[in-house]
N, CA, C and O atoms as a GROMACS GRO file, in nm:
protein
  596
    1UNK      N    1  10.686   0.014   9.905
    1UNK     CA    2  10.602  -0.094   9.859
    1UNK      C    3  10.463  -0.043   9.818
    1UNK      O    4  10.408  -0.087   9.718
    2UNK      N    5  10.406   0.054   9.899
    2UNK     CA    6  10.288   0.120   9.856
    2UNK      C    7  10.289   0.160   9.745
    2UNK      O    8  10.212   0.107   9.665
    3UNK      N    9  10.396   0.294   9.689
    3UNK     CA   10  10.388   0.330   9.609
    3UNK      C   11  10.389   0.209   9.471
    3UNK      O   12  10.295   0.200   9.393
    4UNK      N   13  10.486   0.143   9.465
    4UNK     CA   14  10.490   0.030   9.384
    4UNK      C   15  10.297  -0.023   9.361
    4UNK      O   16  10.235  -0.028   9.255
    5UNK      N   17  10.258  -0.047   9.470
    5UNK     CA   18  10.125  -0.136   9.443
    5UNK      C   19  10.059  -0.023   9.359
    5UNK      O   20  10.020  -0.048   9.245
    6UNK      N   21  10.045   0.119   9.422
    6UNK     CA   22   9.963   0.170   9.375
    6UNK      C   23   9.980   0.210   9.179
    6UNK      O   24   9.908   0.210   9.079
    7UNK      N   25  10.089   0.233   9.208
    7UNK     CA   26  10.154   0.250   9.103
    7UNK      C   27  10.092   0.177   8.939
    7UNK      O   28  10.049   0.218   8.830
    8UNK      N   29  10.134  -0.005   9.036
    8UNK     CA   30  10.062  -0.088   8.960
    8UNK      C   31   9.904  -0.090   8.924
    8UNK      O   32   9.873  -0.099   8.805
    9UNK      N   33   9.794  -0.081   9.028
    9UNK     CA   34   9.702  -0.026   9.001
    9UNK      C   35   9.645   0.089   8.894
    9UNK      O   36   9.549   0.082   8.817
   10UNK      N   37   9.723   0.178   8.912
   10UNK     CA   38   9.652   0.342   8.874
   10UNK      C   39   9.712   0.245   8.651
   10UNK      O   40   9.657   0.259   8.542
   11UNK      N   41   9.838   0.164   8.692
   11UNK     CA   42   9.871   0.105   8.526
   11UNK      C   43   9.759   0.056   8.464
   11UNK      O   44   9.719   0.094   8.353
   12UNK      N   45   9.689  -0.059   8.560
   12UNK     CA   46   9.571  -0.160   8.527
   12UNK      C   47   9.450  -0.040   8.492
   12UNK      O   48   9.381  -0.037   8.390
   13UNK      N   49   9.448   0.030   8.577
   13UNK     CA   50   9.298   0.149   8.527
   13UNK      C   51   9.313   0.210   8.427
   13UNK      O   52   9.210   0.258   8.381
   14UNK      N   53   9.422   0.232   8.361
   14UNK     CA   54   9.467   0.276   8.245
   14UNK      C   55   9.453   0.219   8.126
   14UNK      O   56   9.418   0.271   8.020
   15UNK      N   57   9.496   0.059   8.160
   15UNK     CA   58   9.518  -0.001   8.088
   15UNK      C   59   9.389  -0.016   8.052
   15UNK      O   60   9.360   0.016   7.936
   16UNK      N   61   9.278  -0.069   8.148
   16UNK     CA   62   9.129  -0.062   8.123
   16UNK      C   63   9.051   0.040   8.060
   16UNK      O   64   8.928   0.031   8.050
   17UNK      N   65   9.092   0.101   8.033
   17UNK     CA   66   9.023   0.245   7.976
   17UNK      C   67   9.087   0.305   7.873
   17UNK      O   68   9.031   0.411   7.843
   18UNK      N   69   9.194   0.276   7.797
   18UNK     CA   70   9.218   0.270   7.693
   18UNK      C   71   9.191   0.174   7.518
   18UNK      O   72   9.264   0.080   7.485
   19UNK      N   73   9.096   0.217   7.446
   19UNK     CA   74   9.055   0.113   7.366
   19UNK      C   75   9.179   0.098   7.268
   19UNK      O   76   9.268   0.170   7.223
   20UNK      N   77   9.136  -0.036   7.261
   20UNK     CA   78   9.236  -0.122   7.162
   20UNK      C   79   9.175  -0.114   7.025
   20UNK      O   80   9.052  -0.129   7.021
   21UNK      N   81   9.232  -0.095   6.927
   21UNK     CA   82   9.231  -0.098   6.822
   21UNK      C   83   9.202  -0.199   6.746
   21UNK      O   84   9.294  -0.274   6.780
   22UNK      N   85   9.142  -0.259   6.667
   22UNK     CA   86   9.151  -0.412   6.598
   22UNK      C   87   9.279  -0.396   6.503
   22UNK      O   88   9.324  -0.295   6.450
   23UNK      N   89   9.322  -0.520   6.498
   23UNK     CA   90   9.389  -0.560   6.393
   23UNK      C   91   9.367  -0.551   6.276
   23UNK      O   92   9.258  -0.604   6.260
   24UNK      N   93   9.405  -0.515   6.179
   24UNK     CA   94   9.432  -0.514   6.037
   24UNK      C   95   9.406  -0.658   5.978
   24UNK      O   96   9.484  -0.737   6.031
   25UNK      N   97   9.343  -0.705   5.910
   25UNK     CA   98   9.306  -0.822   5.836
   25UNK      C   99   9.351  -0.806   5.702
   25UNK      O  100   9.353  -0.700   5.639
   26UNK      N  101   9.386  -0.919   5.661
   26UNK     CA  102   9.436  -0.956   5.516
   26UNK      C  103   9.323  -1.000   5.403
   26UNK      O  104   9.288  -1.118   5.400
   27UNK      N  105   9.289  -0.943   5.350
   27UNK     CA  106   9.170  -0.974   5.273
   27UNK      C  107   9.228  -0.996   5.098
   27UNK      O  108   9.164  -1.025   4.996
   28UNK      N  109   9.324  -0.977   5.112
   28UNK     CA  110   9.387  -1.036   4.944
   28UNK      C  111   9.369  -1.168   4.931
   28UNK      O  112   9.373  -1.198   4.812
   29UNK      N  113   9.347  -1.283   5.016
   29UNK     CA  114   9.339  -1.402   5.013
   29UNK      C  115   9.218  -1.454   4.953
   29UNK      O  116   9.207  -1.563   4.897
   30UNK      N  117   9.114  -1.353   4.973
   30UNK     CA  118   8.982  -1.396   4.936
   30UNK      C  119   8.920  -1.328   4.873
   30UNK      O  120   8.798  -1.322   4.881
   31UNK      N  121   9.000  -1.251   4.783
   31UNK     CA  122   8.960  -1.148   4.638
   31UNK      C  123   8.904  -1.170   4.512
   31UNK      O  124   8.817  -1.107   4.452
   32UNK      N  125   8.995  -1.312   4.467
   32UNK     CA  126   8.928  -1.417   4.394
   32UNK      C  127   8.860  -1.552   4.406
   32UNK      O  128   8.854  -1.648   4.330
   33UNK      N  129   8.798  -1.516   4.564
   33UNK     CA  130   8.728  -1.664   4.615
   33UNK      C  131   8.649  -1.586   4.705
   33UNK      O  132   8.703  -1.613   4.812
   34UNK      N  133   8.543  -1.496   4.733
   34UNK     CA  134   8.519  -1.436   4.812
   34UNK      C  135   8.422  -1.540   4.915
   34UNK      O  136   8.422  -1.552   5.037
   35UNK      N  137   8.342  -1.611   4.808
   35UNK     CA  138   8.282  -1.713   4.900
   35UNK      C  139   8.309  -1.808   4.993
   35UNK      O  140   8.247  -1.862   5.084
   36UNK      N  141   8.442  -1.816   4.936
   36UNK     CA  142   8.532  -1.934   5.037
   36UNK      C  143   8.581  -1.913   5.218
   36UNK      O  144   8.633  -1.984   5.305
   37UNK      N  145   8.533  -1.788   5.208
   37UNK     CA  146   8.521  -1.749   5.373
   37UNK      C  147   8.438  -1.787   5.438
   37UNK      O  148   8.482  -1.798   5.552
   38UNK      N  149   8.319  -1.821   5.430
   38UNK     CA  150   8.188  -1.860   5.447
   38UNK      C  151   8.238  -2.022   5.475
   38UNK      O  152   8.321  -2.081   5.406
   39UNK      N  153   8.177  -2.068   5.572
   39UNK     CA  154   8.191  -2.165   5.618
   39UNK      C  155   8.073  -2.208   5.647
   39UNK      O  156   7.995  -2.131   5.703
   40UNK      N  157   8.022  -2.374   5.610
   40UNK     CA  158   7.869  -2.400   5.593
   40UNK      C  159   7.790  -2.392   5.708
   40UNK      O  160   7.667  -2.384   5.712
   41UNK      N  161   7.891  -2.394   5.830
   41UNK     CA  162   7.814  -2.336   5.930
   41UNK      C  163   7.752  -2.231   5.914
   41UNK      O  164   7.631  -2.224   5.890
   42UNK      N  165   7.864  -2.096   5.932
   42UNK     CA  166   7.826  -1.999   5.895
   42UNK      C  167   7.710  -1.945   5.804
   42UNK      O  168   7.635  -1.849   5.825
   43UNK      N  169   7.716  -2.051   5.673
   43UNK     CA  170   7.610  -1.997   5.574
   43UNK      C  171   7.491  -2.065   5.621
   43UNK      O  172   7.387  -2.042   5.559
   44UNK      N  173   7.484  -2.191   5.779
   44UNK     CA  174   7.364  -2.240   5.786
   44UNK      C  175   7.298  -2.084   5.908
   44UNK      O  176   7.183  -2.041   5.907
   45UNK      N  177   7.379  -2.047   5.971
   45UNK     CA  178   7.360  -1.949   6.067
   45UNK      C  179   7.283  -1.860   6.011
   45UNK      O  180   7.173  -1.824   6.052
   46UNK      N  181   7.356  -1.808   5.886
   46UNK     CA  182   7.313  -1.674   5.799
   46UNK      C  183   7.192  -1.700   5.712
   46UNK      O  184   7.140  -1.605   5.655
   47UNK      N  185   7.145  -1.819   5.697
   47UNK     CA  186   7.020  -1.864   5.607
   47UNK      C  187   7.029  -1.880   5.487
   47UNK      O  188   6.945  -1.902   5.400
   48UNK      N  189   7.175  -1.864   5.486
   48UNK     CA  190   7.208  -1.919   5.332
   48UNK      C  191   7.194  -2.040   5.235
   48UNK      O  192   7.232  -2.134   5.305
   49UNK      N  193   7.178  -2.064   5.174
   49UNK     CA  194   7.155  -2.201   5.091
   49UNK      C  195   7.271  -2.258   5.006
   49UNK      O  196   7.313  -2.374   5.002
   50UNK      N  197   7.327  -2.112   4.918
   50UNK     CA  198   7.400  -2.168   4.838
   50UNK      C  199   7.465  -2.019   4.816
   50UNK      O  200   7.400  -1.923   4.856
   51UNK      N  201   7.623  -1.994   4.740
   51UNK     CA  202   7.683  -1.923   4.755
   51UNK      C  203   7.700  -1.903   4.547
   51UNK      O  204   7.690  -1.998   4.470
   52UNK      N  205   7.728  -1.749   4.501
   52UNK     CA  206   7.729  -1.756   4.361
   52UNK      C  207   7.852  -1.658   4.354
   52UNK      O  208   7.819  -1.539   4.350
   53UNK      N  209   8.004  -1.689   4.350
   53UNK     CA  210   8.107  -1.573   4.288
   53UNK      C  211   8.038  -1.514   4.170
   53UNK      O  212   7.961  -1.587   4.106
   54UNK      N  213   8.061  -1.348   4.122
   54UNK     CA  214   7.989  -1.280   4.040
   54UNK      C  215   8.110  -1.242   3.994
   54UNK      O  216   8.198  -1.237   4.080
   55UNK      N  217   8.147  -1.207   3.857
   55UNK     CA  218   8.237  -1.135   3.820
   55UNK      C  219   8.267  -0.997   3.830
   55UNK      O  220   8.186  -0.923   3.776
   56UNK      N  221   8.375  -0.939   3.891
   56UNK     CA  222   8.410  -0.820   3.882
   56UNK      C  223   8.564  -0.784   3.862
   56UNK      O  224   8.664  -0.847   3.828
   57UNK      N  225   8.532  -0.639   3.903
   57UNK     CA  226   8.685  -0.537   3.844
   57UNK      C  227   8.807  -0.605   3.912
   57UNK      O  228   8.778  -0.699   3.986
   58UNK      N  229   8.898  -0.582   3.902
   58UNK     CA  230   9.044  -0.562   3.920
   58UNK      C  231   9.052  -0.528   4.122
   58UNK      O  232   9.030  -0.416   4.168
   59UNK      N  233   9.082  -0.634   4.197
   59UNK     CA  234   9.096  -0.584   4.325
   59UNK      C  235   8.953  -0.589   4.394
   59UNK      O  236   8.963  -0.538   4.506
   60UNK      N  237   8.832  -0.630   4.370
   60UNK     CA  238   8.744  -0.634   4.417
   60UNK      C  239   8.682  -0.801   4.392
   60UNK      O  240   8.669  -0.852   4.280
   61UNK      N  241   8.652  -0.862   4.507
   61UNK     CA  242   8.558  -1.003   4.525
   61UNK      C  243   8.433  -0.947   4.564
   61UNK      O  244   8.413  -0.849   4.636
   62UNK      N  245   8.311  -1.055   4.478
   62UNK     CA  246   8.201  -1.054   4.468
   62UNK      C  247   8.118  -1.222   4.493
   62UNK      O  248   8.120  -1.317   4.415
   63UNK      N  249   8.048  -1.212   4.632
   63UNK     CA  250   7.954  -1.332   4.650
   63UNK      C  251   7.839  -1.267   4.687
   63UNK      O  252   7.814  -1.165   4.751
   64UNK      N  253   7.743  -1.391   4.604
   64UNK     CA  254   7.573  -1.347   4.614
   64UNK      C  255   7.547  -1.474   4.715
   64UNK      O  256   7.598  -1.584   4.693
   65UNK      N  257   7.492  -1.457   4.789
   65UNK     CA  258   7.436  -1.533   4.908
   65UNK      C  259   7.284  -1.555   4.893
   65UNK      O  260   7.199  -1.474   4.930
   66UNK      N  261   7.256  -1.685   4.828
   66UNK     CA  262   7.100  -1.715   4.822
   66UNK      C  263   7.033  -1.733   4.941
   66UNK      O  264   7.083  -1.814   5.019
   67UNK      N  265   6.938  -1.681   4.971
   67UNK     CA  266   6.846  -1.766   5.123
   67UNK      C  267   6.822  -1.891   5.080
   67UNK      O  268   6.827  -1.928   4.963
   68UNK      N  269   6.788  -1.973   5.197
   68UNK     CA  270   6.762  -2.099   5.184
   68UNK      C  271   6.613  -2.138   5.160
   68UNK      O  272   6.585  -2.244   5.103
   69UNK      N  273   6.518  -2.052   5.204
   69UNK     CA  274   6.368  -2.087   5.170
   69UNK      C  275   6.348  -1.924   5.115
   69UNK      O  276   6.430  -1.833   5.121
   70UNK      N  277   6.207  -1.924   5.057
   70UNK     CA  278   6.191  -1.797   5.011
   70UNK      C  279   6.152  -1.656   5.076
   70UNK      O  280   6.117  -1.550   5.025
   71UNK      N  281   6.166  -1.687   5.174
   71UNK     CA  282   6.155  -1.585   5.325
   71UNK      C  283   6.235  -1.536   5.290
   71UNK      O  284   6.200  -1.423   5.254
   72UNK      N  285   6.366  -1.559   5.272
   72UNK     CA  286   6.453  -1.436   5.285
   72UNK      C  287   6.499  -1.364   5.184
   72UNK      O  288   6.445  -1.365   5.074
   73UNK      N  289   6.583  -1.307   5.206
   73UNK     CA  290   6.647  -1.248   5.097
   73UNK      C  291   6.805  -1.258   5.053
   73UNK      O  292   6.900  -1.286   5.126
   74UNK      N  293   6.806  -1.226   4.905
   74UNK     CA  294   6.978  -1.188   4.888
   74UNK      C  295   7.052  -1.161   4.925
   74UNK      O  296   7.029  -1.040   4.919
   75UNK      N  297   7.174  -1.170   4.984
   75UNK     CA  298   7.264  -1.064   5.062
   75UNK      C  299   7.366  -1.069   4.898
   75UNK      O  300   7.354  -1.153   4.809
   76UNK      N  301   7.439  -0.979   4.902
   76UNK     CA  302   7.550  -0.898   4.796
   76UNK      C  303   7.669  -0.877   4.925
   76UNK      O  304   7.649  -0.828   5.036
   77UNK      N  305   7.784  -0.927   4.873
   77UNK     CA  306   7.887  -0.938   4.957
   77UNK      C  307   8.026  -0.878   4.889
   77UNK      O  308   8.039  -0.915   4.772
   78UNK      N  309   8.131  -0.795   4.936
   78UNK     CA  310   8.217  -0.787   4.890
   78UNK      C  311   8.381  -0.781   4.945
   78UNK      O  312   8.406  -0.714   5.045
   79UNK      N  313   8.459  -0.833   4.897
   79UNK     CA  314   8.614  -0.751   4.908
   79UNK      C  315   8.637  -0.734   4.839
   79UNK      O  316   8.639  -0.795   4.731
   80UNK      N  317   8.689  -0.564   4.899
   80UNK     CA  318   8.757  -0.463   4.851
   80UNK      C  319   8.920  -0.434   4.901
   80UNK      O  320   8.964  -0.401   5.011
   81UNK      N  321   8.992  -0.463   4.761
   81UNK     CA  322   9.144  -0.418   4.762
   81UNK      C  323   9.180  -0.244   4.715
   81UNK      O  324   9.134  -0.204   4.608
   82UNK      N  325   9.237  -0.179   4.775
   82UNK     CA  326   9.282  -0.061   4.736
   82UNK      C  327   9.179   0.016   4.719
   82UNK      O  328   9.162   0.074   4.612
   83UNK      N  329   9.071   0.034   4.855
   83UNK     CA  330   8.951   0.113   4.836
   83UNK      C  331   8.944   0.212   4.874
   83UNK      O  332   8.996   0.197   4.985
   84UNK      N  333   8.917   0.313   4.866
   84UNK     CA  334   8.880   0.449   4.949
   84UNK      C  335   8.815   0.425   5.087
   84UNK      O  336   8.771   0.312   5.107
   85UNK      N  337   8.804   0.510   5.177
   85UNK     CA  338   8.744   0.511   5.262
   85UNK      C  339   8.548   0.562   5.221
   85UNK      O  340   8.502   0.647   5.145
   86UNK      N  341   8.480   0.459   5.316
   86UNK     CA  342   8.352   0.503   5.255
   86UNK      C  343   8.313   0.621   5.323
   86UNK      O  344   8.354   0.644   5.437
   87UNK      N  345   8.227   0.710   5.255
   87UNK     CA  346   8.180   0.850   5.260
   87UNK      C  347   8.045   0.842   5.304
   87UNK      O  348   7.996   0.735   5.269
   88UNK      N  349   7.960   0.919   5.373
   88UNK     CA  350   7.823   0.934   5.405
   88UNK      C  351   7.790   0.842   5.476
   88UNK      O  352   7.893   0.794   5.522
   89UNK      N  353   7.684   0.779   5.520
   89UNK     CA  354   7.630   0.700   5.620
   89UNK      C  355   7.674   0.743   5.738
   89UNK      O  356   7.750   0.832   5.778
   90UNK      N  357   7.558   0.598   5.821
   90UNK     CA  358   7.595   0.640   5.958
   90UNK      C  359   7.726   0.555   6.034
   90UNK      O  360   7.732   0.433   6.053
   91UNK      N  361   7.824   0.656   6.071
   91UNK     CA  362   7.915   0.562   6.127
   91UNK      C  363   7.916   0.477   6.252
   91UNK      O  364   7.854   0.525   6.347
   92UNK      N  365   7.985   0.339   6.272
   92UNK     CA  366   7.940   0.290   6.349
   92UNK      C  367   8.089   0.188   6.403
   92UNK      O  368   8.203   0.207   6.360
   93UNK      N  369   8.053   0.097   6.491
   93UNK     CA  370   8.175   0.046   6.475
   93UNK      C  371   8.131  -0.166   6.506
   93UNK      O  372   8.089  -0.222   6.607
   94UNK      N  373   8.169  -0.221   6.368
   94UNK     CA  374   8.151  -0.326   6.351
   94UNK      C  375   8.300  -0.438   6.405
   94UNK      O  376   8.414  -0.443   6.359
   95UNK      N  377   8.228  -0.523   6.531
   95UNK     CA  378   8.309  -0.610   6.582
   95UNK      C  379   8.482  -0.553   6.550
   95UNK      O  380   8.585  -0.593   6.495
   96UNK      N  381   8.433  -0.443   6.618
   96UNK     CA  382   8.614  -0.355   6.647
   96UNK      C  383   8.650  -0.306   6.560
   96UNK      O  384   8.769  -0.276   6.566
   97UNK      N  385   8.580  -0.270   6.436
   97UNK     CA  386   8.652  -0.220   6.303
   97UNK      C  387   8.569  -0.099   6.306
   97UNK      O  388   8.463  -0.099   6.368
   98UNK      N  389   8.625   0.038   6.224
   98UNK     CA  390   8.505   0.128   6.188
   98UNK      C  391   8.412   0.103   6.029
   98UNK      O  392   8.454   0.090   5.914
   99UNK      N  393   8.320   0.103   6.066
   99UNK     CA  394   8.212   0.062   5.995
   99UNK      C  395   8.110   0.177   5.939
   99UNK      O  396   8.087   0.260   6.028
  100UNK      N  397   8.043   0.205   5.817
  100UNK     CA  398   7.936   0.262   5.790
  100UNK      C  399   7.819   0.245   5.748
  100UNK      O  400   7.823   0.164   5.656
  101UNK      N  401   7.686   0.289   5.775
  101UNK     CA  402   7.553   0.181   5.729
  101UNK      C  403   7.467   0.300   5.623
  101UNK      O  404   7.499   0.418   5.629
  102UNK      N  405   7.386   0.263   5.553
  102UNK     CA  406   7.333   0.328   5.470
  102UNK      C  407   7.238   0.250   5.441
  102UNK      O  408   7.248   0.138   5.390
  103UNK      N  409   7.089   0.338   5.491
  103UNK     CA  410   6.985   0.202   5.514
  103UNK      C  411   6.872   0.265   5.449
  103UNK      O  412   6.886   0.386   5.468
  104UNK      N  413   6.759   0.241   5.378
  104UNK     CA  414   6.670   0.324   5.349
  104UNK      C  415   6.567   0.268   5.236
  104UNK      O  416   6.622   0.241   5.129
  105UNK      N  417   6.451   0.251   5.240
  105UNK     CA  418   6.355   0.177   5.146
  105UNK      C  419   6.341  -0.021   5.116
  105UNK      O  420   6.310  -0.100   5.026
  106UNK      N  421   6.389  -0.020   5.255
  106UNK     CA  422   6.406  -0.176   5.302
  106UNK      C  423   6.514  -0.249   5.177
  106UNK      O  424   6.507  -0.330   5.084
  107UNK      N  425   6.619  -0.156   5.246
  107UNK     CA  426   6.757  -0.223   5.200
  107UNK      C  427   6.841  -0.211   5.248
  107UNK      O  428   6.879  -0.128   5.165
  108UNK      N  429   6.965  -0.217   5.353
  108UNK     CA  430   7.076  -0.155   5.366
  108UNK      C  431   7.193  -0.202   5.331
  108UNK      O  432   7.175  -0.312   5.280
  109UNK      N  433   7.304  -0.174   5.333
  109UNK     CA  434   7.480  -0.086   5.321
  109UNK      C  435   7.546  -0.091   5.436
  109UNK      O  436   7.564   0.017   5.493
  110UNK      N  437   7.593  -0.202   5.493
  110UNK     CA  438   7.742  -0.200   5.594
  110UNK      C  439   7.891  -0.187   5.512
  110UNK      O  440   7.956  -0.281   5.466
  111UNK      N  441   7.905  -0.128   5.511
  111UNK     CA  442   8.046  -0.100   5.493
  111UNK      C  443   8.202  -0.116   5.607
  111UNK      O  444   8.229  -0.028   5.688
  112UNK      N  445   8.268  -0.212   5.593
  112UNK     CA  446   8.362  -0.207   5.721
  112UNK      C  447   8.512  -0.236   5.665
  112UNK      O  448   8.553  -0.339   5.612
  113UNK      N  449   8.592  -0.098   5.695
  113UNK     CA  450   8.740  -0.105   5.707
  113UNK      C  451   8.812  -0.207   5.811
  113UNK      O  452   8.803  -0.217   5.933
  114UNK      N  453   8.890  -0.280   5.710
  114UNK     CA  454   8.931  -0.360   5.820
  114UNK      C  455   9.087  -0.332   5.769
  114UNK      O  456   9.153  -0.402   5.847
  115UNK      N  457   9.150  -0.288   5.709
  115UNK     CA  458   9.252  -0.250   5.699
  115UNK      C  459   9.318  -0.159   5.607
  115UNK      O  460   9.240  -0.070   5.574
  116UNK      N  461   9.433  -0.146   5.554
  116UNK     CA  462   9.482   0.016   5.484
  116UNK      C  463   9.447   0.012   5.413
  116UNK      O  464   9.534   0.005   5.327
  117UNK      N  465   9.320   0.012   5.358
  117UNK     CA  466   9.285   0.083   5.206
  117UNK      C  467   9.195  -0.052   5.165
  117UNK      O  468   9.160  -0.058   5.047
  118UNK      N  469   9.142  -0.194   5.281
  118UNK     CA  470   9.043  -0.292   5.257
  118UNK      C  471   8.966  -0.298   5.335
  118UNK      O  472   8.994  -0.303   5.455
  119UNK      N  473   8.810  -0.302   5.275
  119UNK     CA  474   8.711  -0.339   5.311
  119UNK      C  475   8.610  -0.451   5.282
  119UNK      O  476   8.638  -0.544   5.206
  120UNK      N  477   8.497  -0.439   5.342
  120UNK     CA  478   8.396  -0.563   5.333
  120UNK      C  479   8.262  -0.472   5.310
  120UNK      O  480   8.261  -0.350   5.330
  121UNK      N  481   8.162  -0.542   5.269
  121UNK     CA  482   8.092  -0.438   5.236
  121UNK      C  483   7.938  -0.557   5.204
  121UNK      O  484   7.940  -0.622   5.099
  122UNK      N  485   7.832  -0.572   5.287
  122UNK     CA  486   7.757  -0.642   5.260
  122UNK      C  487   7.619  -0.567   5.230
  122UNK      O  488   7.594  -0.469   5.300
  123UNK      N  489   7.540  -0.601   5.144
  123UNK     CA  490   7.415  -0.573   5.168
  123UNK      C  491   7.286  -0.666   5.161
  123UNK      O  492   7.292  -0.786   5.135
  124UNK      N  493   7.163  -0.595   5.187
  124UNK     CA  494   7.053  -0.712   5.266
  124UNK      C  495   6.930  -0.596   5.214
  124UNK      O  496   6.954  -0.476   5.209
  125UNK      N  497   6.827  -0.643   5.184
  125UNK     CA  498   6.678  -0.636   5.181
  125UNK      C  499   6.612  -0.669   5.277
  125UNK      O  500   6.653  -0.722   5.380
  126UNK      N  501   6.475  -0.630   5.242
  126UNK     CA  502   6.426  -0.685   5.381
  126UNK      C  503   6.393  -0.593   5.524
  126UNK      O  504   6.452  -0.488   5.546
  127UNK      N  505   6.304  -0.643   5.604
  127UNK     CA  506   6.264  -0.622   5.735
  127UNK      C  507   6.407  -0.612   5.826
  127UNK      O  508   6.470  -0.717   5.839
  128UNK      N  509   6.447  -0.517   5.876
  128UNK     CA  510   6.557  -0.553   5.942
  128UNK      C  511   6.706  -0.568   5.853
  128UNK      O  512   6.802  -0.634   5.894
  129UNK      N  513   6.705  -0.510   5.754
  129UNK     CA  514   6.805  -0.511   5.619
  129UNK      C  515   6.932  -0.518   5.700
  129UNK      O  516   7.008  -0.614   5.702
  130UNK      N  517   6.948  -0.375   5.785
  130UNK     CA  518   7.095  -0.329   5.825
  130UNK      C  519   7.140  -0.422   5.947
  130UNK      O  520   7.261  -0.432   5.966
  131UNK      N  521   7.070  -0.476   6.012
  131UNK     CA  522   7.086  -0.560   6.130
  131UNK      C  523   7.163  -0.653   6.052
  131UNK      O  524   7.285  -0.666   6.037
  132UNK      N  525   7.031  -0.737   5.990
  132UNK     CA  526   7.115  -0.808   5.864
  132UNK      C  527   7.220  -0.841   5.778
  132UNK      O  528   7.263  -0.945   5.728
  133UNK      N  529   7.254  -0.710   5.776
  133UNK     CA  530   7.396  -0.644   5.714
  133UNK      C  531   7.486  -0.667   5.804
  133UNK      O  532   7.568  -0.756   5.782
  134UNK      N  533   7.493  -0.590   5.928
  134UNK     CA  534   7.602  -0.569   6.025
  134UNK      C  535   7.599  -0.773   6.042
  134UNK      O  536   7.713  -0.812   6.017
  135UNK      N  537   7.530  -0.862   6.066
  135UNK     CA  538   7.559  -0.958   6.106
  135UNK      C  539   7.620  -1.018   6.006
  135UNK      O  540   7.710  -1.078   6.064
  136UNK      N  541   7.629  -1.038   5.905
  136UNK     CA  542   7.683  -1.109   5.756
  136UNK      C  543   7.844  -1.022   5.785
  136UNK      O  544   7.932  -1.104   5.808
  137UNK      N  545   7.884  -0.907   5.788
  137UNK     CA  546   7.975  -0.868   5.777
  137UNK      C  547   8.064  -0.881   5.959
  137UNK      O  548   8.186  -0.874   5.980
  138UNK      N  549   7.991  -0.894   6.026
  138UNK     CA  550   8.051  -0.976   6.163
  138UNK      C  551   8.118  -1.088   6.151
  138UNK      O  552   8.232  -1.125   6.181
  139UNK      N  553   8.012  -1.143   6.093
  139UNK     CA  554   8.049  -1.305   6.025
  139UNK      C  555   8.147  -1.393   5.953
  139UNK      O  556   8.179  -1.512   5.960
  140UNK      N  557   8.197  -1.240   5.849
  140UNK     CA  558   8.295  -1.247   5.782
  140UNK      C  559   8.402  -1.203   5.789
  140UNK      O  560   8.486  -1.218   5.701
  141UNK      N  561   8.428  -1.116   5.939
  141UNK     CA  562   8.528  -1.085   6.031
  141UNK      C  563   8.557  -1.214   6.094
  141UNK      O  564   8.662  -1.272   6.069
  142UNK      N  565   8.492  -1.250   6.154
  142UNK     CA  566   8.543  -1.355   6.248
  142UNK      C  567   8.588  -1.509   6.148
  142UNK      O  568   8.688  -1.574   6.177
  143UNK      N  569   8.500  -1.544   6.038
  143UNK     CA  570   8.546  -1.627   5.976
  143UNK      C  571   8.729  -1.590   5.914
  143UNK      O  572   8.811  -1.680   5.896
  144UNK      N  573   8.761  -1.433   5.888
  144UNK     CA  574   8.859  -1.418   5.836
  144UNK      C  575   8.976  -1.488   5.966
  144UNK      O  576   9.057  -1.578   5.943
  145UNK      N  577   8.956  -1.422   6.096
  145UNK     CA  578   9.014  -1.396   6.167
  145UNK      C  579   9.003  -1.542   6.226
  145UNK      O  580   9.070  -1.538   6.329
  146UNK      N  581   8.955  -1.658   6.213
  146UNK     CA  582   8.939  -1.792   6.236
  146UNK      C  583   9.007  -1.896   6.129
  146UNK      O  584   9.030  -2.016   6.138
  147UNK      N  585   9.032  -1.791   6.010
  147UNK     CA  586   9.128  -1.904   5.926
  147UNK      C  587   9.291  -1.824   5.922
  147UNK      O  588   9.381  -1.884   5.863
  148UNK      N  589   9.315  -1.718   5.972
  148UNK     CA  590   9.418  -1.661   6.012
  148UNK      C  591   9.507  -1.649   6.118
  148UNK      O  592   9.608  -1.581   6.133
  149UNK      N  593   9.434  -1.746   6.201
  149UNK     CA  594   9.480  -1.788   6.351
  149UNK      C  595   9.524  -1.927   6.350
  149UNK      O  596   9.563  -1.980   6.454
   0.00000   0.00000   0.00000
């Protein structure tokens, strides 16, 4: 019986100390609607006002995120279908995904893989740009992962 308990134990410490991986997210859904993830909560959270799809390439969604008063700034938002992995920056790891930031002259670059070959990719101006960044692209993890559940 001991052995059994312990057994079970030494499983649970294991189990605790092994990181889990995130899930893979589907981001083809919102390639040609990128804004439609954004939920007006969300865009009241993020200081958004109003949301602008931008045209782009083949496999890539594009939303411009207005601030709501003139304090803030632009954010530039993207999904990416069939992307490379991003290169340079600092790596990091965004709400369970691996992530990269690239910050410099009050602007930054989150970049986050969320699955084989798709990413998200926000950027921000501003005091606090990359903070900025990492939270918009949090945002748009969990909104994915809230209409996929």
């Amino acid at each position: 019986m001991s052995r059994v308990l312990l057994f079970g134990l030494a499983t649970l410490a294991l189990a605790g100390c092994s990181s889990a991986q995130a899930a893979d997210l589907n981001l083809k859904p919102y390639v040609d609607k990128p804004c439609s993830m954004f939920g007006a909560d969300q865009l009241s959270s993020l200081g958004v006002g109003r949301t602008f799809p931008r045209p782009t390439p083949p496999n890539v969604g594009v939303c411009q995120l207005y601030p709501k008063d003139s304090n803030g700034s632009n954010i530039l938002f993207h999904v990416e279908l069939d992307a490379p992995a991003p290169k340079g920056g600092d790596q990091k790891t965004v709400d369970g995904y691996p992530g990269y930031e690239v910050g410099g002259q009050g602007s930054c670059t989150v970049w986050v893989v969320v699955g084989d070959k798709q990413r998200i990719m926000a950027n921000t101006k501003g005091d606090g740009a990359c903070a900025s960044a990492e939270t918009v692209a949090t945002s748009a993890i969990d909104a994915i992962k809230q209409q996929n559940s």
